[in-house]
TIGU-130409 format. One line per field, with one value per atom (N, C-alpha, C, O): residue number from 1; residue in three letters; atom name; x, y, z. Coordinates in pm, whole numbers, padded with zeros to 5 digits. Example, Ala and Ser with C-alpha at 12.3 -4.5 7.8 and 13.67 -1.06 7.14 Angstrom:
2
pos	(1;1;1;1;2;2;2;2);
code	(Ala;Ala;Ala;Ala;Ser;Ser;Ser;Ser);
site	(N;CA;C;O;N;CA;C;O);
xx	(01319;01230;01320;01424;01285;01367;01290;01341);
yy	(-00569;-00450;-00330;-00332;-00225;-00106;00003;00114);
zz	(00780;00780;00780;00846;00708;00714;00787;00804);
end
This chain:
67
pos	(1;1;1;1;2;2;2;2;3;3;3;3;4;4;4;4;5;5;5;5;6;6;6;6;7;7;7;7;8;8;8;8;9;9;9;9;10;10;10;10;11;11;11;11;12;12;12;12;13;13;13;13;14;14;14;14;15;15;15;15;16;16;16;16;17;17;17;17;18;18;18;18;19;19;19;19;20;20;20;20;21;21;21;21;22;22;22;22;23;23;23;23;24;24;24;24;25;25;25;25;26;26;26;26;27;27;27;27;28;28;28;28;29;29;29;29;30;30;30;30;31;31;31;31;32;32;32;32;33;33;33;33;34;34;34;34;35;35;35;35;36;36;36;36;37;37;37;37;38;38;38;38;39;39;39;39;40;40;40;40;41;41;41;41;42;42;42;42;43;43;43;43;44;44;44;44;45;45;45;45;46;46;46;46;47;47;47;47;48;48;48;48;49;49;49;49;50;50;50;50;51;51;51;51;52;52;52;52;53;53;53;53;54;54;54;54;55;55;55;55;56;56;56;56;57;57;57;57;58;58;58;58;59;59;59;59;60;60;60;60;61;61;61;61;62;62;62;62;63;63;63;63;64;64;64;64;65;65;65;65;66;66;66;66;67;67;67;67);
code	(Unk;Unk;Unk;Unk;Unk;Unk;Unk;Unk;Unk;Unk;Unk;Unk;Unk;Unk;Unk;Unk;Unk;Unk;Unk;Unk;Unk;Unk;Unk;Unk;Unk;Unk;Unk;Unk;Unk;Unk;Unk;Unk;Unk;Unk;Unk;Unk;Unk;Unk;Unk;Unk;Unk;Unk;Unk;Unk;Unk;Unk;Unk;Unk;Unk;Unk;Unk;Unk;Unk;Unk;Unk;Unk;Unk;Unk;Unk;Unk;Unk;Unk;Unk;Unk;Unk;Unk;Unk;Unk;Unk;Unk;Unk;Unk;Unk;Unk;Unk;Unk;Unk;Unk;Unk;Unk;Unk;Unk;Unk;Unk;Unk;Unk;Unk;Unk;Unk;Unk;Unk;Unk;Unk;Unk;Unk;Unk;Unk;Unk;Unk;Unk;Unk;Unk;Unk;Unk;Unk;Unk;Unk;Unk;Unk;Unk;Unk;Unk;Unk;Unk;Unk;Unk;Unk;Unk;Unk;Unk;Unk;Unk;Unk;Unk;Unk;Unk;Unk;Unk;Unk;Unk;Unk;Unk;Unk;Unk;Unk;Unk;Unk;Unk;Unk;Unk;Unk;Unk;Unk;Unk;Unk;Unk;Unk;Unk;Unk;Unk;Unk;Unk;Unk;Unk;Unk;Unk;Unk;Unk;Unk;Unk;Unk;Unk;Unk;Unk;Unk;Unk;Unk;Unk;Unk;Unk;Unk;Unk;Unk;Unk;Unk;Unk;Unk;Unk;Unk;Unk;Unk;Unk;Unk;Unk;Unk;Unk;Unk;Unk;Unk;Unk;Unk;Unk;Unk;Unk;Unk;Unk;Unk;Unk;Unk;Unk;Unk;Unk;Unk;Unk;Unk;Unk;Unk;Unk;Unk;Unk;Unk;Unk;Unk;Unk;Unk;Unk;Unk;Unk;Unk;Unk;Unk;Unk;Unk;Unk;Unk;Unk;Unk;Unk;Unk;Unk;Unk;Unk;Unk;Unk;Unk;Unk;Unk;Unk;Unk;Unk;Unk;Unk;Unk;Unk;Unk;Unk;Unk;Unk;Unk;Unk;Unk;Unk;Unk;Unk;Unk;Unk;Unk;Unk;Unk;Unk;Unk;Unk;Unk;Unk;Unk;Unk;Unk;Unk);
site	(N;CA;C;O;N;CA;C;O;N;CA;C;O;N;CA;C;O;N;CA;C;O;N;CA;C;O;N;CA;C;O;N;CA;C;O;N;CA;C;O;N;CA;C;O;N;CA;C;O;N;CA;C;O;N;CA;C;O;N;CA;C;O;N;CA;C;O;N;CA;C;O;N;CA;C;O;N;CA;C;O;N;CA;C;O;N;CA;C;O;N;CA;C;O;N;CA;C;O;N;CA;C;O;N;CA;C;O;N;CA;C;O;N;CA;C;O;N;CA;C;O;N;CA;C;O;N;CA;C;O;N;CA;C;O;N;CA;C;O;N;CA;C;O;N;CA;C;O;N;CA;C;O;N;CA;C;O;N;CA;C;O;N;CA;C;O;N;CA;C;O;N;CA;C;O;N;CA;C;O;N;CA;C;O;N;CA;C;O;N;CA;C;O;N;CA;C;O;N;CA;C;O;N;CA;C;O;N;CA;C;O;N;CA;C;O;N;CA;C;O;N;CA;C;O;N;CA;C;O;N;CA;C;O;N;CA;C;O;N;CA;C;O;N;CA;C;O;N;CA;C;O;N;CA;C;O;N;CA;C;O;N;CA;C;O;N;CA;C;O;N;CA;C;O;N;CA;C;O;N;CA;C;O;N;CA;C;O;N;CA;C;O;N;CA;C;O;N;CA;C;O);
xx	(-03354;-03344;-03423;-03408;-03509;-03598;-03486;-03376;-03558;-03470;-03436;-03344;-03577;-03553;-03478;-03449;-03444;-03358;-03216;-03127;-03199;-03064;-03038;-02918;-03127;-03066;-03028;-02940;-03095;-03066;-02924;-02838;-02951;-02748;-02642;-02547;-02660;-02556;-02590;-02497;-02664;-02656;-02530;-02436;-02596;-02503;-02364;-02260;-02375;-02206;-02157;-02047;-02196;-02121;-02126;-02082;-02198;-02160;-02050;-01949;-02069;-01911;-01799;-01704;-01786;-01694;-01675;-01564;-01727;-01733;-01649;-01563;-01694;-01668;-01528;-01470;-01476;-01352;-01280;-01183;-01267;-01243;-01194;-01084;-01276;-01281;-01221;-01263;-01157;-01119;-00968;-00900;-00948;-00797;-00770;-00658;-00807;-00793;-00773;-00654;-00823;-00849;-00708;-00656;-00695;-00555;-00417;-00354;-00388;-00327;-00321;-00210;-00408;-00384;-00327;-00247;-00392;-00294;-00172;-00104;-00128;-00015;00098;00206;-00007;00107;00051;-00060;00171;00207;00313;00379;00347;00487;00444;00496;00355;00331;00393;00455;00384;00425;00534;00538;00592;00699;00673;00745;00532;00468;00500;00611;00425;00460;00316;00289;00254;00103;00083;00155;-00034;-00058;00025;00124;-00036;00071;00199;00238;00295;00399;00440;00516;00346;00341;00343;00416;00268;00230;00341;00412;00354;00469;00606;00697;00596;00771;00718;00782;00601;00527;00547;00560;00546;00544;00699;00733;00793;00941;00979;01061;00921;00974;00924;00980;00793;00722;00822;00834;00862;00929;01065;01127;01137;01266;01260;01346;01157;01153;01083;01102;01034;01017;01158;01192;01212;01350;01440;01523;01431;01505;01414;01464;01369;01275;01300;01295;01334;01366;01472;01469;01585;01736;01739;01786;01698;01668;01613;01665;01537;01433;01593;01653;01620;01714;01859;01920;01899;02006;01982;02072;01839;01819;01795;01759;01811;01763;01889;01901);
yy	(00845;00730;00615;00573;00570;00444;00306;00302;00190;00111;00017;-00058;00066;-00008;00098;00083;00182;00255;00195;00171;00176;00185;00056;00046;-00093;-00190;-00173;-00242;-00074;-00109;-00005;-00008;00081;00098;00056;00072;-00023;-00111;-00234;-00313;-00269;-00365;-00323;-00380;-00182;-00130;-00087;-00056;-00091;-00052;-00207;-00237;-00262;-00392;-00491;-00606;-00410;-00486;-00391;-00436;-00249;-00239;-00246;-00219;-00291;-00341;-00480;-00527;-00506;-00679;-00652;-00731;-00512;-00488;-00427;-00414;-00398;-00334;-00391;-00322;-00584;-00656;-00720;-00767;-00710;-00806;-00694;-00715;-00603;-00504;-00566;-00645;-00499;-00522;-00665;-00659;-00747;-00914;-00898;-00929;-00863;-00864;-00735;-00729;-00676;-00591;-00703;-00742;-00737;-00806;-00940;-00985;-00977;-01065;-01045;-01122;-00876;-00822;-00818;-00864;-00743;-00644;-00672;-00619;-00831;-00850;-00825;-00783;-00866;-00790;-00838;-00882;-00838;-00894;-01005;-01051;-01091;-01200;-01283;-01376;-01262;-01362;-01248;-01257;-01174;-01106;-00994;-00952;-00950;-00809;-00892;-00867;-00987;-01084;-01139;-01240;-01053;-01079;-01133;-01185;-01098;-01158;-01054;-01076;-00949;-00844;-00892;-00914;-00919;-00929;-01092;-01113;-01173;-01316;-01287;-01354;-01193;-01195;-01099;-01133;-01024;-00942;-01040;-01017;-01177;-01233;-01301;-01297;-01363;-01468;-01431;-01509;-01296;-01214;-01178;-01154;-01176;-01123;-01276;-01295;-01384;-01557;-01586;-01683;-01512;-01551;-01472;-01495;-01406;-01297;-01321;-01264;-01393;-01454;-01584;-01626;-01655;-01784;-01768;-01862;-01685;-01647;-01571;-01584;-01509;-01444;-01588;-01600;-01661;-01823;-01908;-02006;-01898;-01966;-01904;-01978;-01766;-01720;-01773;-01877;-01755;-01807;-01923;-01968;-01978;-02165;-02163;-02225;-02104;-02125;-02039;-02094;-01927;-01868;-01952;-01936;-02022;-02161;-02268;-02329;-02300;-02415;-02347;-02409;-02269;-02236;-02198;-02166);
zz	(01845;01758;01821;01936;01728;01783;01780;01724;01862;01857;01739;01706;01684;01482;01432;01313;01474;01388;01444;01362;01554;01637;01592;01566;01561;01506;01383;01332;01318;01191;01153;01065;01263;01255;01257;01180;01381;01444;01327;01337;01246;01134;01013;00959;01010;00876;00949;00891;01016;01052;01082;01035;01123;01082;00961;00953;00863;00747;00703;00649;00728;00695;00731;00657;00874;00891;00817;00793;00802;00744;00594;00553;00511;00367;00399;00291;00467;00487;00539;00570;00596;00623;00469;00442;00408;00264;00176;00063;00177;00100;00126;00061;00242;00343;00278;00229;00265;00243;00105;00093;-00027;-00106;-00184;-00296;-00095;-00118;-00096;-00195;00010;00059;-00068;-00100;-00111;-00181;-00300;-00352;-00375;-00469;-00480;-00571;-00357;-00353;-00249;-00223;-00177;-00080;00073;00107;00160;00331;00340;00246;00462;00577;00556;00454;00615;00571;00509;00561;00391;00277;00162;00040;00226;00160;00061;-00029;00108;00001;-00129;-00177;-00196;-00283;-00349;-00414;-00314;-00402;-00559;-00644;-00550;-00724;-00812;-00881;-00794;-00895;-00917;-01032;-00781;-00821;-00930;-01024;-00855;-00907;-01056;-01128;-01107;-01297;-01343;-01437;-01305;-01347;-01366;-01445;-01255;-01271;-01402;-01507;-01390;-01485;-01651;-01745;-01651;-01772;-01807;-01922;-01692;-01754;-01791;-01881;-01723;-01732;-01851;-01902;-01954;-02036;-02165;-02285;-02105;-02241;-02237;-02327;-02152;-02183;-02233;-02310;-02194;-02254;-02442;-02519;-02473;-02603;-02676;-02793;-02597;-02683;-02680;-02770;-02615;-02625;-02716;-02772;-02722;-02863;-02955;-03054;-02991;-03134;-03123;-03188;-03066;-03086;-03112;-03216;-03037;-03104;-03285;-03378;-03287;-03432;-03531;-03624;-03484;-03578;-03599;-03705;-03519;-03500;-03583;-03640;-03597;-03688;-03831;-03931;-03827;-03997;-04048;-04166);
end
């Protein structure tokens, strides 16, 4: 292996480390860690969506009360 080859290895292997850095991060932000209570975005929209669909079944009851 020439040494333009050998940089340009040691280039690509550290961009993937770099991309598997930003994966790991980019999971973590989904799905959570220890961190912050495995409490990611997923879980954030999922409460967002059961808070969105009880506060609409309380809006029909209200609307069906006044009529």
């Amino acid at each position: 292996m020439t040494i333009e080859e050998k940089a340009r290895f040691d280039r690509t292997e550290q961009h993937i480390k770099e991309i598997q850095k930003d994966i790991s991060n980019i999971l973590s932000a989904l799905v959570g860690n220890s961190a912050n209570g495995n409490t990611g975005l997923i879980h954030e929209v999922k409460q967002l969506k059961e808070e969105q669909t009880e506060l609409k079944e309380q809006i029909s009851l209200l609307k069906t009360e006044n009529v």
